[in-house]
C-alpha atoms as one frame of an Amber mdcrd trajectory, in Angstrom:
protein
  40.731   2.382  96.337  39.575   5.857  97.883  37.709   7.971  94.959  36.928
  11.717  95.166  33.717  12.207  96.572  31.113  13.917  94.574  28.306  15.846
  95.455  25.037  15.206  94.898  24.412  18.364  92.922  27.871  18.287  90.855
  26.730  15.036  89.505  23.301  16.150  88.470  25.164  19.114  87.050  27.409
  16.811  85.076  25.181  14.259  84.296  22.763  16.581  82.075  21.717  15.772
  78.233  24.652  17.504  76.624  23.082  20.347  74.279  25.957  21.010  72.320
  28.871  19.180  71.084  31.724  17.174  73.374  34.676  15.894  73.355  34.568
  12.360  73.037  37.249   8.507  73.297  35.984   5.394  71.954  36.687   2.116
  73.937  35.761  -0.294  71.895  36.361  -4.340  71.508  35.323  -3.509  67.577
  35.939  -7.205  66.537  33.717  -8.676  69.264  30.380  -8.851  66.885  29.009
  -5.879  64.349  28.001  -3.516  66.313  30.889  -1.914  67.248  31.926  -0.946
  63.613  28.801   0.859  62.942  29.109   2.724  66.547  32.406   3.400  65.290
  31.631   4.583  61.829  28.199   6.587  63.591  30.670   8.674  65.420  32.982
   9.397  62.809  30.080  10.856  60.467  28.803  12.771  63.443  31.157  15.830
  63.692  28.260  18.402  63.911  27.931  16.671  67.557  31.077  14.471  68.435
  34.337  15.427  68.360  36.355  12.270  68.370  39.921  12.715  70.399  40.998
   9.118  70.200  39.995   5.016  70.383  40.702   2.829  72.138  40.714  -1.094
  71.554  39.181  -3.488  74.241  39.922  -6.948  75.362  37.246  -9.187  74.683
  37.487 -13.605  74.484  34.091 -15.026  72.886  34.878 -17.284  69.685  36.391
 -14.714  67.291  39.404 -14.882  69.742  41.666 -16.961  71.732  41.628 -14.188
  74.752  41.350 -11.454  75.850  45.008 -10.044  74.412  43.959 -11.286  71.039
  40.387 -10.108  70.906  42.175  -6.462  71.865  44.522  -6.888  69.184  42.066
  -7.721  66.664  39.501  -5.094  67.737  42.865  -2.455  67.063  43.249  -4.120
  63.784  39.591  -3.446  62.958  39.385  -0.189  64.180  42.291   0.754  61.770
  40.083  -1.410  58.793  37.098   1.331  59.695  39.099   4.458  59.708  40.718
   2.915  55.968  37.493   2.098  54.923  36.161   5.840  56.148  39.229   7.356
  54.796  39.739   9.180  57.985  43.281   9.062  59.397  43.448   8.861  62.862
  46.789   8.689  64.599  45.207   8.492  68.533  44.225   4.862  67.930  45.622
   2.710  71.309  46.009  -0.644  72.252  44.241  -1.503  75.633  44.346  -4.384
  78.477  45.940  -7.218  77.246  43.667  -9.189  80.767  40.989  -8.103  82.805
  40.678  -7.114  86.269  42.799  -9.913  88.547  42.106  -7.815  91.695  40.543
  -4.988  92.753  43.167  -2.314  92.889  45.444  -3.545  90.714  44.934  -2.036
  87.124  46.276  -3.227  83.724  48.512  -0.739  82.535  48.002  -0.133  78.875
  49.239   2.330  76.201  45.108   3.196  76.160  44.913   3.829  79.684  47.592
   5.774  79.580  46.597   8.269  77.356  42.904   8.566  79.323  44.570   9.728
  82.115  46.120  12.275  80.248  43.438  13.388  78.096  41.471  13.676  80.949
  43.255  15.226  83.513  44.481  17.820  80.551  40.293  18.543  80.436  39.073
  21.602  81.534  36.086  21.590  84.485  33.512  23.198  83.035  34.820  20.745
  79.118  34.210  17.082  80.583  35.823  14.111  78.396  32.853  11.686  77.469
  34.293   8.227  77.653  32.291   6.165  75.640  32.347   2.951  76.625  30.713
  -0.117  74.375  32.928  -3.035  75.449  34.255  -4.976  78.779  35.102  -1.426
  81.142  38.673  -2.667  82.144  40.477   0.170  80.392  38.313   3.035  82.231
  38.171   1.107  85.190  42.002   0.707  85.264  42.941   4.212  84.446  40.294
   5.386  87.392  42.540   3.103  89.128  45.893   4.772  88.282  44.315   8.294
  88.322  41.170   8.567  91.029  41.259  12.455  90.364  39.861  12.047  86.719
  36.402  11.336  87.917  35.874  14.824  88.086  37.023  15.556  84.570  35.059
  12.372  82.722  31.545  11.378  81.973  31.043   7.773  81.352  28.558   6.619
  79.062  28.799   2.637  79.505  26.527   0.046  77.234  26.461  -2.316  79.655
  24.633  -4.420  81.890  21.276  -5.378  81.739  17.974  -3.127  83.005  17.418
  -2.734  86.291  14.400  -4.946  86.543  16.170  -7.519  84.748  16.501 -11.027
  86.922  20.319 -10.719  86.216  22.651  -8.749  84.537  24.788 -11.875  82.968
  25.637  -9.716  80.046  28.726  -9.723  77.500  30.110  -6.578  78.513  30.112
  -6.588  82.570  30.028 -10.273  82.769  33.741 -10.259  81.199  35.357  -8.231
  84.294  33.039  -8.305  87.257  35.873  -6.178  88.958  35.676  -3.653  86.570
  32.337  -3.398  86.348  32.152  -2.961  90.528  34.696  -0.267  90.421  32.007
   1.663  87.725  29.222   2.033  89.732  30.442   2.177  93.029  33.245   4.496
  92.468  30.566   7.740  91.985  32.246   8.900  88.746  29.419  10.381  86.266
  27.663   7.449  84.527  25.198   7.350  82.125  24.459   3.772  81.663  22.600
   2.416  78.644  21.187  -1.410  79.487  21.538  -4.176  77.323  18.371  -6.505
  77.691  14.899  -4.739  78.059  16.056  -1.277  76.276  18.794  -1.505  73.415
  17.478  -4.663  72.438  15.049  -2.244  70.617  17.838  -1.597  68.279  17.058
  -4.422  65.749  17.474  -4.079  62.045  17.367  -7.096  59.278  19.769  -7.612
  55.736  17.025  -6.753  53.760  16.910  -3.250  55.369  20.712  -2.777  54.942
  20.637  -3.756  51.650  18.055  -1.164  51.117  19.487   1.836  52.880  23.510
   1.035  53.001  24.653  -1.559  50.594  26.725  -0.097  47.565  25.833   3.143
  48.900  29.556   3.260  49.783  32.489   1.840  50.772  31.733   1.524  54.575
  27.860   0.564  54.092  29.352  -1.994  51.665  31.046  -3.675  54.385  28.539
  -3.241  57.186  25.875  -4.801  55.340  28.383  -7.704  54.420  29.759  -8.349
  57.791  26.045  -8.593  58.978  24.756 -10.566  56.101  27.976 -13.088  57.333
  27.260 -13.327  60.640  24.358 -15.529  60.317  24.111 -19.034  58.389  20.272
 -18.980  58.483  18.839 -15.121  57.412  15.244 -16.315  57.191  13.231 -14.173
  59.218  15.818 -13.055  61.443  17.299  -9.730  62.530  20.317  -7.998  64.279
  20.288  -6.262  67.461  23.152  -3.145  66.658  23.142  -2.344  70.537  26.439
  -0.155  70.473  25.127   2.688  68.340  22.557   3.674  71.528  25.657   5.296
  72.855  26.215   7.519  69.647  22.481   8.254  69.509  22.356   9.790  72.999
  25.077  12.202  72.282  23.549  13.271  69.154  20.152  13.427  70.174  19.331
  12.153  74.078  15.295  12.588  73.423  16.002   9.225  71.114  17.584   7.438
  74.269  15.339   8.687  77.863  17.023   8.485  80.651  16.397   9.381  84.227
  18.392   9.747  87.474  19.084   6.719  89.909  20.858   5.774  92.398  23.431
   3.785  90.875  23.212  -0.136  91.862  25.515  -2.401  92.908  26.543  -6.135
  91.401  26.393  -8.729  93.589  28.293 -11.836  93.677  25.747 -13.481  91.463
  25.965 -10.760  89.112  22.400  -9.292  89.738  21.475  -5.714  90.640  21.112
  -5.136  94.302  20.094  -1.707  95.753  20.589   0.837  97.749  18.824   4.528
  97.803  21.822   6.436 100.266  24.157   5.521  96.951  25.181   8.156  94.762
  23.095   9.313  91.301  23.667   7.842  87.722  21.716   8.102  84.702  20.111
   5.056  83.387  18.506   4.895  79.859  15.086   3.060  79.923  13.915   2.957
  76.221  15.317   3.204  72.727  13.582   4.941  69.879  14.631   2.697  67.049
  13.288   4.470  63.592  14.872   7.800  64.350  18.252   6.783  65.517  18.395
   4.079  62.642  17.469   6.583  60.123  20.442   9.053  61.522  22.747   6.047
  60.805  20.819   5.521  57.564  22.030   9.284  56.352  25.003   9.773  57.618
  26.588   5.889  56.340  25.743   5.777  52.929  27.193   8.765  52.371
């Protein structure tokens, strides 16, 4: 697959801090674990910064599914529980890949995918569409497939992958379509990646905190707190990492999430980084500050 090719300054351009507020899709496997739900939730309450067009559910296959169709069909489900639960009806909720990618220029056509392509391509130049990504990438990947041309109308902001120094980058996200994941950072479309292991793994919080600060507070910290304080059959001295709500944080406030320009990397068939300096620019996050971006999360949830 043949992608626009970007310059070198149009990406710096687009790959600025935002200062003000965007427009903004969720893809989301929001079953996978418990992070998703409060990344879901964070953007919801964040309307001075985000405005949120639409979500879309992700495939995932870990043991709260049987595959990936069902792990996509139980993330829509949930997504659907949050917005209830938020009392925020939201008709542009989609269903996404029902597989991931089989081969390289083959995308799986989705009603999720779909309606990226349109949203984006329906974006103005100077208005980017932030696609916020915080599961497996198949549904960007596939509808940069179907549509190269939207790479100049998107930014990606992708948790996934591990930091760049990492040994590998084995992780949940781009481990679950390799494909997808290739197609990401070699296809030059705007990135802003935010790493997994060695930066959001700063994003730890406990039950006794979320009792503190969310539970009873209302009706979605209620059920954060629970579906934390379930996830664990042993909650001595132990603690959560809530990687997904990085993403949120750098659109509301990007000093909380640093990032710097790099030339994006490329996986190998081992799934490690391997690199190249003639590739094109991304932006990479390479720390987290935890106590602000928790206390954001704090506010705006147990309201």
């Amino acid at each position: 697959m043949i992608f626009p090719k970007l310059s070198t300054e149009f990406l710096i351009r687009r790959l600025e801090p935002p200062t003000g507020k965007v427009r903004m899709v969720l893809d989301t496997d929001t079953y996978n674990e418990v992070d998703d739900q409060f990344a879901l939730a964070y953007a919801l309450r964040s309307e001075d910064r985000i405005d949120l067009e639409a979500v879309y559910a992700a495939p995932f296959f870990n043991d709260r599914s049987t595959g990936p169709k069902d792990g996509m069909e139980r993330s829509y489900r949930e997504i659907k529980n949050i917005l209830r639960l938020l009392d925020t009806p939201m008709e542009t909720v989609f269903r996404g890949s029902t597989d991931y990618l089989k081969e390289i220029d083959k995308p799986q056509k989705s009603e999720a995918v779909e309606d990226l392509v349109e949203r984006a391509m329906a974006s103005a130049d100077d208005d980017p569409l932030y696609v916020v990504a915080i599961g497996a990438i198949t549904n960007v990947a596939s509808a940069m497939l179907i549509e190269p041309e939207i790479i100049k109308k998107i930014v990606v902001v992708w948790l996934g992958g591990h930091a760049h120094y990492w040994p590998d980058t084995r992780e949940f996200n781009l481990g679950q379509d390799v494909l997808a994941a290739r197609i990401i950072f070699d296809s030059g479309v705007p990135l802003v990646q935010i790493p997994c292991m060695g930066v959001t793994t700063h994003l730890l919080t406990n039950i006794s905190e979320l009792e503190y600060y969310l539970d009873g507070k209302s009706q979605i910290g209620t059920y954060l707190t629970d579906i934390v304080r379930n996830y664990t059959k042993d909650p001595y001295a132990w603690s959560k990492v809530i990687w997904d709500i990085s993403t949120i944080a750098w659109l509301n406030n990007p000093d909380w999430v640093p990032t710097y320009l790099t030339h994006s990397p490329m996986v190998t068939d081992q799934v490690t980084w391997s690199f190249d300096r003639s590739r094109h620019l991304i932006r990479c996050a390479n720390f987290i500050h935890r106590d602000p971006i928790f206390g954001d999360v704090f506010k705006k949830l147990s309201k």
